[in-house]
C-alpha positions in Angstrom: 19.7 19.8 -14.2 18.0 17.3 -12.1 18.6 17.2 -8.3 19.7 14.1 -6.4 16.3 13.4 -5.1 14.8 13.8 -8.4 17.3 11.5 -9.4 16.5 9.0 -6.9 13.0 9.5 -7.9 13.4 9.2 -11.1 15.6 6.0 -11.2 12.7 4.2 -8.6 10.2 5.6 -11.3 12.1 3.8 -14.3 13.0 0.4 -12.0 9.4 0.1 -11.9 8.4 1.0 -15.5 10.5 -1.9 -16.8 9.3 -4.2 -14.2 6.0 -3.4 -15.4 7.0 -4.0 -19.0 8.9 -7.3 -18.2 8.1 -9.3 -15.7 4.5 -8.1 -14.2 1.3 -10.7 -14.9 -0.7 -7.5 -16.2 1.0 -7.5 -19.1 1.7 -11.1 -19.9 -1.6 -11.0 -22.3 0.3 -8.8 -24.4 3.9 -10.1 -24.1 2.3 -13.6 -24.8 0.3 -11.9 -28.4 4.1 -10.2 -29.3 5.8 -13.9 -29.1 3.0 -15.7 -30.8 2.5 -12.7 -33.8 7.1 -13.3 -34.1 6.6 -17.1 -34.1 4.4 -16.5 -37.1 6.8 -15.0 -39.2 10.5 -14.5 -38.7 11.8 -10.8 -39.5 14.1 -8.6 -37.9 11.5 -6.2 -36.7 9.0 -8.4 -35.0 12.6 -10.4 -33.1 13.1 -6.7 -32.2 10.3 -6.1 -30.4 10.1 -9.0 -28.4 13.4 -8.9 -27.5 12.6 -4.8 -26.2 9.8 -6.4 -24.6 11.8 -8.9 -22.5 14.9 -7.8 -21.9 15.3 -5.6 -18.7 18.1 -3.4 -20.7 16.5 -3.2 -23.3 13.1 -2.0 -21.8 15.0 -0.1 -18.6 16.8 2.1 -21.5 13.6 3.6 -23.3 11.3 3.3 -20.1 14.6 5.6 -18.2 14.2 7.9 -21.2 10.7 8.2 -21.2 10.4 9.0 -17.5 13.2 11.7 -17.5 11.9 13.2 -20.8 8.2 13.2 -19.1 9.8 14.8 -15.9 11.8 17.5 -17.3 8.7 18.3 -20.2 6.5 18.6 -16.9 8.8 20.4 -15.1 9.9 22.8 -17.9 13.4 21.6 -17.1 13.8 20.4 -20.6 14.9 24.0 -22.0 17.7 26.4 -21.3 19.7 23.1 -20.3 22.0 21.5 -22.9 21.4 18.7 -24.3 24.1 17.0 -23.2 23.5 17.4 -19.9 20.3 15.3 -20.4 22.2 12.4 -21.8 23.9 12.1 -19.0 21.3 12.6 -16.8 19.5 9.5 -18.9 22.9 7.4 -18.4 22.7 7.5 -15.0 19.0 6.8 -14.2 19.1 3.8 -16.7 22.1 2.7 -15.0 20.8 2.8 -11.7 17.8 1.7 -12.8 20.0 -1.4 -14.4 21.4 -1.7 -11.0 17.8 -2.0 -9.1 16.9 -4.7 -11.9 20.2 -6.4 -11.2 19.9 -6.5 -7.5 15.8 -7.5 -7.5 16.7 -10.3 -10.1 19.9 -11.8 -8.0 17.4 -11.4 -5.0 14.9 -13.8 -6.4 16.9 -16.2 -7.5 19.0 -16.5 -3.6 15.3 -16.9 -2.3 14.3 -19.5 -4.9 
C-alpha cells in the first residue's frame, strides 16, 4: 500500500499527465490529426478516442492508472498486495487528480 506522500506524489504525477494529454500545445498536432481522421468518418471508435483525448475524466482516469500501475511495477509494490487495495488506491489518485483539474480549470476561467 501506498503512503500519503506517495499518494500526493502520485496524484501531482497524474494532474499533470492529463494536462499534458488535454490541454498542452505539444500535443495539439496530434489532438488536431485525431479530430480531423473522426470528421472523416463517423464510428463509435474513432468518437471514442477523441472524446479520451479531450476530456479531463476521461484522460485523468487511464493517465491515474498508468502512473500508479508504473509506480507500484517500479517499486515492486504491485505483488503481495491485493488487488483491491489498488483499486482503491487508483480511486483516489484519479479523484484527486479530478479535483486538481477541477480547481486549475475554475482558476482560469475567474482570471479570464
Amino acid at each position: 500500500m501506498i503512503g500519503p506522500a506517495e499518494f500526493a506524489l502520485l496524484a501531482a504525477a497524474s494532474y499533470r499527465g492529463t494536462q499534458l494529454v488535454v490541454h498542452d500545445s505539444i500535443l495539439d498536432p496530434l489532438r488536431d490529426r485525431v479530430a480531423a481522421w473522426e470528421d472523416r468518418a463517423d464510428s463509435r471508435a474513432r468518437t471514442a478516442l477523441l472524446t479520451l483525448i479531450s476530456c479531463i475524466y476521461c484522460s485523468g482516469w487511464w493517465v491515474s492508472g498508468a502512473v500508479l500501475a508504473t509506480w507500484l511495477l517500479a517499486t515492486g509494490q504491485w505483488h503481495g498486495v491485493a488487488p483491491a487495495v489498488h483499486a482503491v488506491e487508483w480511486f483516489a489518485v484519479a479523484g484527486v487528480q479530478a479535483l486538481l483539474n477541477r480547481w486549475d480549470d475554475s482558476r482560469d476561467t475567474a482570471e479570464s
